[in-house]
C-alpha positions in Angstrom: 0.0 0.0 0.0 2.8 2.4 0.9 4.4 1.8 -2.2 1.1 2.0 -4.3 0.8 5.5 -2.3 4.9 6.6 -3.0 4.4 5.8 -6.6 1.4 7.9 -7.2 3.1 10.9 -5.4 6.1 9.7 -7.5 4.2 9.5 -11.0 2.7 13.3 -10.6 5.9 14.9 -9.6 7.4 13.8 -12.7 4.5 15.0 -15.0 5.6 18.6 -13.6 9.2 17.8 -14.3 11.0 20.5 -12.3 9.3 22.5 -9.5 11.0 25.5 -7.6 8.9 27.8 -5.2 9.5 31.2 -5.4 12.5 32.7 -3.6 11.6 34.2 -0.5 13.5 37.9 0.5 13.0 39.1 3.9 9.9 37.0 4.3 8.1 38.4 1.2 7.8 36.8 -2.5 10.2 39.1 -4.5 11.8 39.5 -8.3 13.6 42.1 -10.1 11.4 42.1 -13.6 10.2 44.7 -15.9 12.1 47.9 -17.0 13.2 51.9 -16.0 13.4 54.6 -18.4 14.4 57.7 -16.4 12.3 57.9 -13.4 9.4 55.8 -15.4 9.0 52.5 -14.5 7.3 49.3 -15.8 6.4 46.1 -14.1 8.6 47.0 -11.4 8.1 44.4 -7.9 5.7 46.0 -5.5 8.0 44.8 -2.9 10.7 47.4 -4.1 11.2 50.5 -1.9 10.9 53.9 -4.3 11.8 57.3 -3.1 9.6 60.3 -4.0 12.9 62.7 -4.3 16.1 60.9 -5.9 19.3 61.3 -3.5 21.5 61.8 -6.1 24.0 60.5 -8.6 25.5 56.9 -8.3 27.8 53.8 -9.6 28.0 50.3 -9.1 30.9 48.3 -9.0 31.8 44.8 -8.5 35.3 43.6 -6.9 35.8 41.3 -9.4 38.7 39.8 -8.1 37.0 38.7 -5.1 36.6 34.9 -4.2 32.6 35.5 -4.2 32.7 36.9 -8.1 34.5 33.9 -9.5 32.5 31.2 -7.4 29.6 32.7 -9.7 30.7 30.8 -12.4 29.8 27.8 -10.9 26.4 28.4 -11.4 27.0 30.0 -14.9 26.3 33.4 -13.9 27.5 36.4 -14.5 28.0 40.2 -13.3 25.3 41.0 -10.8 25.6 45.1 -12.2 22.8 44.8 -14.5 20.3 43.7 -12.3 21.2 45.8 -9.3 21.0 48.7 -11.5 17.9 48.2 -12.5 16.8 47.3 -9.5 17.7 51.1 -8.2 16.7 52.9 -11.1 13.2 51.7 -10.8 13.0 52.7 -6.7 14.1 56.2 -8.2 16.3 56.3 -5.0 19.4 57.4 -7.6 20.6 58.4 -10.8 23.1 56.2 -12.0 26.1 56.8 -14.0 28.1 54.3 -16.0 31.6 53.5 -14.3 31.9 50.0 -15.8 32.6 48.5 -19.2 30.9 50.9 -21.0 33.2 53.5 -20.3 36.0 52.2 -23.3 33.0 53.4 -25.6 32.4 56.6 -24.2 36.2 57.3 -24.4 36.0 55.7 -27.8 33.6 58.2 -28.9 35.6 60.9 -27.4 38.9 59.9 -29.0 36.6 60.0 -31.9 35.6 63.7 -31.6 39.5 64.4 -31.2 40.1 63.4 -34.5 37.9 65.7 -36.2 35.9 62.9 -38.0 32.8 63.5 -36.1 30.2 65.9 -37.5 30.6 69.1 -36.0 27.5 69.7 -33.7 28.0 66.0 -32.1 28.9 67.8 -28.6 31.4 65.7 -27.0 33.5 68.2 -26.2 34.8 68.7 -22.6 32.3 68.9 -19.4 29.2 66.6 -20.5 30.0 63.8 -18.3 27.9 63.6 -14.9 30.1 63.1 -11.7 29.0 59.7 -9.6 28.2 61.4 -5.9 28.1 57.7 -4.7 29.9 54.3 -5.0 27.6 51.1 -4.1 30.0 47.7 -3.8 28.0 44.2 -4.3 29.4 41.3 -2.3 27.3 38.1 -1.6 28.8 37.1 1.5 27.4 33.9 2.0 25.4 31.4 -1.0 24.9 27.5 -0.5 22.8 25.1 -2.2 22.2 21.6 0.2 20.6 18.7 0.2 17.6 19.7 2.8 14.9 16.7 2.0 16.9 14.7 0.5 19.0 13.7 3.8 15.9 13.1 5.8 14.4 10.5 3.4 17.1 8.9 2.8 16.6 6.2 5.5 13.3 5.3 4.2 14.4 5.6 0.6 16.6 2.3 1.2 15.3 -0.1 -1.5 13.0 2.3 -3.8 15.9 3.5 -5.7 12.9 5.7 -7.7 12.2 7.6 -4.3 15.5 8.0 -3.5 16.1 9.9 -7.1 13.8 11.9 -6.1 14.8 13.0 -2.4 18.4 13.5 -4.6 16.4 16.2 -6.2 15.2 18.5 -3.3 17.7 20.8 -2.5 17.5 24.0 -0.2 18.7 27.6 -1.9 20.8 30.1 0.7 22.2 33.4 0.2 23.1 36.7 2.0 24.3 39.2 0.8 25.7 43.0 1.6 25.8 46.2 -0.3 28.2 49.4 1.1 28.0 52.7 0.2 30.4 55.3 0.3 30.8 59.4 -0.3 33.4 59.5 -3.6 34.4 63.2 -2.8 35.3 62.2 1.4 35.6 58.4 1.0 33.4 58.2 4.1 30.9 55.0 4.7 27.4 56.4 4.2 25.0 53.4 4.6 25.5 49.6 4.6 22.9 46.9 4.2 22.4 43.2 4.4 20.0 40.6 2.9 19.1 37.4 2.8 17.0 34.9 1.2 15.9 31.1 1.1 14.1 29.0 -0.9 12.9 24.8 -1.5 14.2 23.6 -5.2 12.1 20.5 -5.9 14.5 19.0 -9.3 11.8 16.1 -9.8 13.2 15.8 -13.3 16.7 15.9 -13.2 16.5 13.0 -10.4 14.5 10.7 -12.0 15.8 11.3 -15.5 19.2 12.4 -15.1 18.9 16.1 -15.7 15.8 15.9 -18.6 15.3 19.5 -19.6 19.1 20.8 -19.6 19.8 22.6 -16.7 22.8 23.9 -17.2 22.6 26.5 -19.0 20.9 30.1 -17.9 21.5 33.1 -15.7 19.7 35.0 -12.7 16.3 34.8 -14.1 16.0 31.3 -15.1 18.2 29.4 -12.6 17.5 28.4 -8.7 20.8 30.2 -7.8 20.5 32.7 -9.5 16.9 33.9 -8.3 18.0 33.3 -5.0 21.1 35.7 -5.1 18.5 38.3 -6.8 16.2 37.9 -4.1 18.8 38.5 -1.5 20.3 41.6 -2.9 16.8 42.8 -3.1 16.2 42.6 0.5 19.7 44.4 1.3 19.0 47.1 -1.2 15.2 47.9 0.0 16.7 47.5 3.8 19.7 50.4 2.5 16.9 52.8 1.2 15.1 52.3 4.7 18.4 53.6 6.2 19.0 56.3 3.7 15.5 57.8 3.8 16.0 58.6 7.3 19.5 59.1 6.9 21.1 61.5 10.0 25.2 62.2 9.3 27.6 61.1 11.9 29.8 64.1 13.4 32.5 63.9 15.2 33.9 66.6 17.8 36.6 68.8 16.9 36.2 67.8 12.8 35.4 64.7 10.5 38.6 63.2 9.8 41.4 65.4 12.4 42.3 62.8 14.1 38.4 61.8 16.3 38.5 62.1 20.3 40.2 58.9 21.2 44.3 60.6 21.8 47.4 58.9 22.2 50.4 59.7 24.0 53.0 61.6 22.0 50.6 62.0 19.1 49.9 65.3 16.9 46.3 65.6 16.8 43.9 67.3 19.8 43.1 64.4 21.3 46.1 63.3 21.8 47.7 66.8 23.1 44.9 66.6 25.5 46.7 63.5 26.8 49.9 64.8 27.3 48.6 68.0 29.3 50.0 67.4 32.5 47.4 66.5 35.4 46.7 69.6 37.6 46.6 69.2 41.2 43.9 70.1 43.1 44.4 71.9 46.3 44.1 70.1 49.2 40.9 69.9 51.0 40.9 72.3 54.2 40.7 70.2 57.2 37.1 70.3 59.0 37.3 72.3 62.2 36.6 70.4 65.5 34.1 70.4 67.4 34.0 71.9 71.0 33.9 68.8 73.7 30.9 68.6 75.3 30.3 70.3 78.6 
């Protein structure tokens, strides 16, 4: 009867081939879809924060030198840019400015104009690029794909080698990730944000058929990984705008930057000179007079 049962659940699990719920960010169903032209959007998540007044102008970059970038090609995915910036054009939070590959063709174009080959009211002269206010670094700090399910029916799996395929396929999706901020003209930290999302990736298909369908192939929007990543990074960016919304400036006494209020001996800055200030004395308390002895 149990077997009867297994093989029915069996049999309509692999009529739906491969079955992946939706990733989860922040406890909310989430995607990066649709498209931004200026500060119009279209099919943009409802779960993406917007600002009403942009904060000004901003580029993305990737370290991509860091262990996290090249561990994306396990997964056959690429840069995370193109997303993310759409992703921030759509909340209308910020401008953004090209700092990325695209810049060899703007300087191509400018070389261009140099030569005198370009028609003569093409305006590429000198002062028509934007400055980025803002530098925003990607870094997925944390991304694991495990066997969830699969582990816990693996005991009863022993002699249905079909059910066993199957418990192969169920895998749990993990990410986290962070996004920093920073002021280009002071170099000073401005916001910092981290994400994280989860999800269930039922491969019914691949385990009983050995990977029927492919698979392999695809990038963030058509791959369990890749969703997953997306859906984290949209939680840190909607928690960043949070911050920045409300966003209060840290100060620092005496100046941002001289030298902060925590001295050391022998140092240069004030804090430090207000170390080496020699203690001063305080005068001695004046003995109490005594009391007359009672008659």
């Amino acid at each position: 009867m149990r077997q009867v049962m297994w093989g029915s659940v069996i049999a309509a699990l692999a009529l739906t081939g491969c079955v992946t719920t939706e990733p989860q960010a922040g406890g909310s169903k989430t995607a990066v879809t649709g498209g931004a032209g200026g500060a119009t959007t279209d099919g943009a998540s409802s779960t993406l924060e917007k600002c009403d007044q942009t904060l000004g102008t901003l580029g993305v970059v990737e370290d991509q030198s860091a262990t996290w970038y090249q561990q994306l090609t396990q997964y056959k995915l690429g840069s995370t840019i193109p997303v993310l910036r759409l992703m921030i054009q759509q909340s209308n939070c910020f401008v953004i400015v090209e700092r990325g590959a695209a810049m060899q063709n703007m300087n191509t174009e400018r070389a261009l104009q140099q030569t005198g080959e370009m028609r003569g009211n093409s305006n590429f002269g000198k002062g028509q690029m934007v400055a980025a206010d803002y530098t925003m670094s990607p870094m997925i700090t944390f991304s694991q794909n495990t066997g969830g399910i699969g582990g816990g029916l693996g005991g009863f799996s022993r002699g249905l080698g079909v059910l066993g395929a199957v418990a192969g396929g169920i895998k749990t999706n993990e990410a986290s990730t962070t996004l920093i901020m920073i002021d280009n003209r002071s170099g000073v930290q401005l916001a910092a944000a981290e994400g994280s999302a989860k999800n269930m990736d039922f491969n019914v298909g691949a385990a009983l058929f050995g990977g029927l369908g492919g698979g392999g192939v695809g990038g963030y929007s058509n791959s369990p990984e890749g969703k997953i990543i997306i859906a984290a990074f949209a939680d840190s960016y909607n928690q960043l705008v949070r911050a920045v919304r409300n966003y209060k400036a840290q100060t620092v006494k005496g100046g941002l930057g001289t030298g902060g209020t925590l001295g050391v001996q022998g140092g240069a800055t004030p804090a430090s000179q207000e170390v080496d200030k020699p203690a001063v004395k305080k005068p001695a308390a004046k003995p109490a007079p005594k009391k007359p002895a009672p008659q």
